[in-house]
Structures are given as C-alpha cells and as structure tokens.
N, C-alpha and C positions, 0 to 999 in steps of 0.2 A: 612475164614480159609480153606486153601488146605489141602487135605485128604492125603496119604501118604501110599504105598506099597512098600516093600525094600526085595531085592532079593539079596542072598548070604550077610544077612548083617554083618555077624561076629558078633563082641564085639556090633555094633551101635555105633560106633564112623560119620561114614557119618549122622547119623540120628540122633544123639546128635547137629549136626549143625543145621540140617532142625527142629528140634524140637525147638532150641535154637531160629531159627526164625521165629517161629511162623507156622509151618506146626502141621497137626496133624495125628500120625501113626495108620493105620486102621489095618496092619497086619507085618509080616514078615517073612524068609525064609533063613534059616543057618542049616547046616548038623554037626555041628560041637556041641554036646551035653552041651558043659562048658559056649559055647558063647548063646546056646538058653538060658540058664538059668541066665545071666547076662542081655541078652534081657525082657523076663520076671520079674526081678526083674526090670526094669528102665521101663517097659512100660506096667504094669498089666491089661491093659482095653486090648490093641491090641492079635489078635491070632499070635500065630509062628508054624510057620509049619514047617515041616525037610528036606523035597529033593526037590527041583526045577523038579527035573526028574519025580516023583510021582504025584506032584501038580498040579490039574485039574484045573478050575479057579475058581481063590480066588475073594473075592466081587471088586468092582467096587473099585477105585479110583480115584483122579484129577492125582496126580504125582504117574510112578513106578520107585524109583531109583533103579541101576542095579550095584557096583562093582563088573562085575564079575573076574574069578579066572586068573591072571596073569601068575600063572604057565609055561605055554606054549608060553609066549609072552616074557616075561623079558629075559633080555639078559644074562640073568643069568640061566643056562642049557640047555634042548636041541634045543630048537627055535623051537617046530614044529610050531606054529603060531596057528591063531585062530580055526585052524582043529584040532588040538591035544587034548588028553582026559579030558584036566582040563578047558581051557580056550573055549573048543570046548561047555561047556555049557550056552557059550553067544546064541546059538541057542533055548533053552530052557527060557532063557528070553526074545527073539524075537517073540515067541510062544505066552507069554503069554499078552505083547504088543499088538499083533496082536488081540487077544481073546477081551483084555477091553480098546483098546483103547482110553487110558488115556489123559488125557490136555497138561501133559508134561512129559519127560524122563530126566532121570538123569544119563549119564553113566559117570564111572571113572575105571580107568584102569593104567598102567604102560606108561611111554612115548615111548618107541618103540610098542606100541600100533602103531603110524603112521605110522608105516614100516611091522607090520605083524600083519594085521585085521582090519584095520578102514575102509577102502572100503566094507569089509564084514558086518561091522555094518553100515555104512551110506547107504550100498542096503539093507539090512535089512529093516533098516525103511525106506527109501523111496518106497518101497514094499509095505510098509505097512500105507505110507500114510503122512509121516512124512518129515519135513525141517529140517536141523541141524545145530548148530554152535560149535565149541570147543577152546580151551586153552588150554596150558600146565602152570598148579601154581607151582611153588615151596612155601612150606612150608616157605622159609626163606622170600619170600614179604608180610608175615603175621606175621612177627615180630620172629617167632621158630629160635631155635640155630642151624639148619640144612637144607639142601636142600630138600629133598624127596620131588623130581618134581611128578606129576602127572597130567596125562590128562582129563580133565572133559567134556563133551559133553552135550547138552542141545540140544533137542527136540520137536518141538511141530507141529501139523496139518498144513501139504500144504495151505498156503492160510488164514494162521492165520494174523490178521491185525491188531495189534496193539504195544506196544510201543516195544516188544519183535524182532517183526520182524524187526520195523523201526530203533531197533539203540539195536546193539550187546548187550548179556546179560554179556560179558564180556569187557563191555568199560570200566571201568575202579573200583579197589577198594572198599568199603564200609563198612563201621564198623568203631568199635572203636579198633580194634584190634594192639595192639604193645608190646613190649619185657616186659609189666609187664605182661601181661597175663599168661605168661610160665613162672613165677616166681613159680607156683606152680608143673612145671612141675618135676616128680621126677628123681634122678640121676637113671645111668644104670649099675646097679652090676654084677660085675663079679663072685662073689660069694655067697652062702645063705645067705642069709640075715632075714630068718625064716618064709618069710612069706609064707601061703598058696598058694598052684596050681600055683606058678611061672612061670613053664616049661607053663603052659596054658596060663599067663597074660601075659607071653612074647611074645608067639606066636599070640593073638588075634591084639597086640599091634602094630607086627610087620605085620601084614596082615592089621591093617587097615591104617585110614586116617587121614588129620588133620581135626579134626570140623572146626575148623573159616574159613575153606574155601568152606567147605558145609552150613555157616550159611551163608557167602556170597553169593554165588548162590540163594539159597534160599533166601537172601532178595530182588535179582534180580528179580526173578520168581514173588515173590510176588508182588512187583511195576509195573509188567509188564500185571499182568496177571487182 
C-alpha cells in the first residue's frame, strides 16, 4: 500500500479516488476551515494541516498529490498564469517535493494549464529530479453527465524502470466505472433546498474533481509501481 500526502486538498474528492484505490493517506493540507473539517471527518487517523505557505516538512510519503489553485490559470479571469497570487503556490508544492522526495506526484490542474504553467511545473520537477507524463480527462469518458476536462500529470524519478516508464500511466481506461455510477449523483439547485453550509458544499464541489478518475490513476500507479 502507497502512503499518500495531498496538498490544497479541498473537500478530498481527488483523495476519495486514491483512497477508493487503495492508497493510504498519511496527511493533508487545505486553507479553507469547512473543507479541513470534512477532511477530518473522512479520514481521522491522517493529520491536516492549514497553509502550504507555513508548512515546514510534513513526514515522508510514497505519493504527494498537488491540485493546486487554478485561479490564475483558467481562462476564466485575469490569466496572470502560474506567477500570479493563487496558482503562483504551485511553488510551494515544488518546495515540498523537493524536501521528501516522494516515489510519485500527482498533479491536476485546469486544461489551459498547457498554455500558462506546465513548463513551469515540468522544470520544477525536472529540477528536482523527476520524468513526467500527462493527459487531459474529461469527466464525460468516465461515464458523468458533463465534461469538466482536467489535466492530470503523473511524476516519478529520472531513471525510474519499470512498467510506469515502459508504457504510459495513461494508456488507456480502467475500472468499472459507467453512467450507473452517477446515478447517485445529486441534482444542482438553484434555490434552498434547507440543507446546511450550501454556499460551502457548493464551493468545495465546484473546486474539486471527479474521483473515478483519481481512482484510475491511482490504480495505474499501483500496477506499475
């Protein structure tokens, strides 16, 4: 079983995947008070810590995964790209990469991530030591009633040799995953509908990811590794 450190994890929706496949989480790392405490409640052995910016280094790990903050990158306001104040703290998860030198990285991002910051992150880690491969999933080839593409990057040591290296972690699919899965997915209200912290479950909801495609990776990583 691969260990697991997750940085800017939000709600743990990427980590609800890696859990689902069989990883195990050692810690975590989310500024956001509503999502540490939903983290917490799903995962009471692991520590959560609060700012990436504060956080000296946390224990060792096998995998650190990284969503960090799109803000800056999405073509959705001002573009500064990956220098700008929100998503500019993919440098503080490169930090901490660098520090524990983990077996594998997990980064996810927005897709014009390709056009403002993926050279920054693939010198990052080749800096620091590291081969990359990535994709861009859309939500909808995992059976969800909607696209929300996103980019995933998979990391691991120059000179790594084995089935990882020899044949892409994204060749192709895996799971059982199809349109029954999101049968439980619930509809999206436009108005109260009574339940508690709303305004919070929407926003954790809308900042994260789909699982089945971080249990995918994750059961790549794991046959590979």
């Amino acid at each position: 079983m691969l260990t697991v450190g997750s940085l800017f994890s939000g709600a743990g929706l990427l980590d609800a995947g890696l859990t689902s496949a069989g990883f195990e989480h050692k810690w975590f790392c989310e500024i956001d008070p509503y999502c540490r405490d939903i983290l917490k409640k799903r995962w009471p052995e692991a520590d959560v810590y609060e700012d990436v910016r504060t956080l000296g280094v946390p224990p060792s790990v096998d995998v650190i995964a990284a969503g960090f903050p799109c803000t800056d990158i999405s073509v959705i306001g001002k573009r500064a790209g990956i220098g700008g104040a929100k998503s500019g703290l993919w440098s503080e998860a490169a930090r901490i990469i660098r520090e524990l030198r983990p077996q594998f990285v997990i980064v996810e991002n927005v897709p014009s991530l390709l056009v403002r910051g993926v050279n920054r992150v693939l010198g990052d880690l080749a800096a620091s030591g590291y081969d990359a491969e990535w994709d861009c999933y859309p939500a909808a080839a995992f059976g969800a009633p909607h696209v929300r593409a996103r980019v995933w990057l998979v990391a691991y040591p120059v000179g790594f040799r084995n089935r990882l290296a020899q044949e892409t972690v994204f060749a192709g699919r895996q799971g059982s995953f199809d349109n029954a899965w999101w049968e439980t997915e619930p509809a999206v209200c436009r108005v109260d509908d009574g339940s508690p912290n709303r305004v919070d479950r929407l926003r954790a909801l809308g900042n994260g990811v789909v699982a089945p495609i971080a249990e995918h990776i994750g059961r790549m990583i794991l046959e590979a590794a």
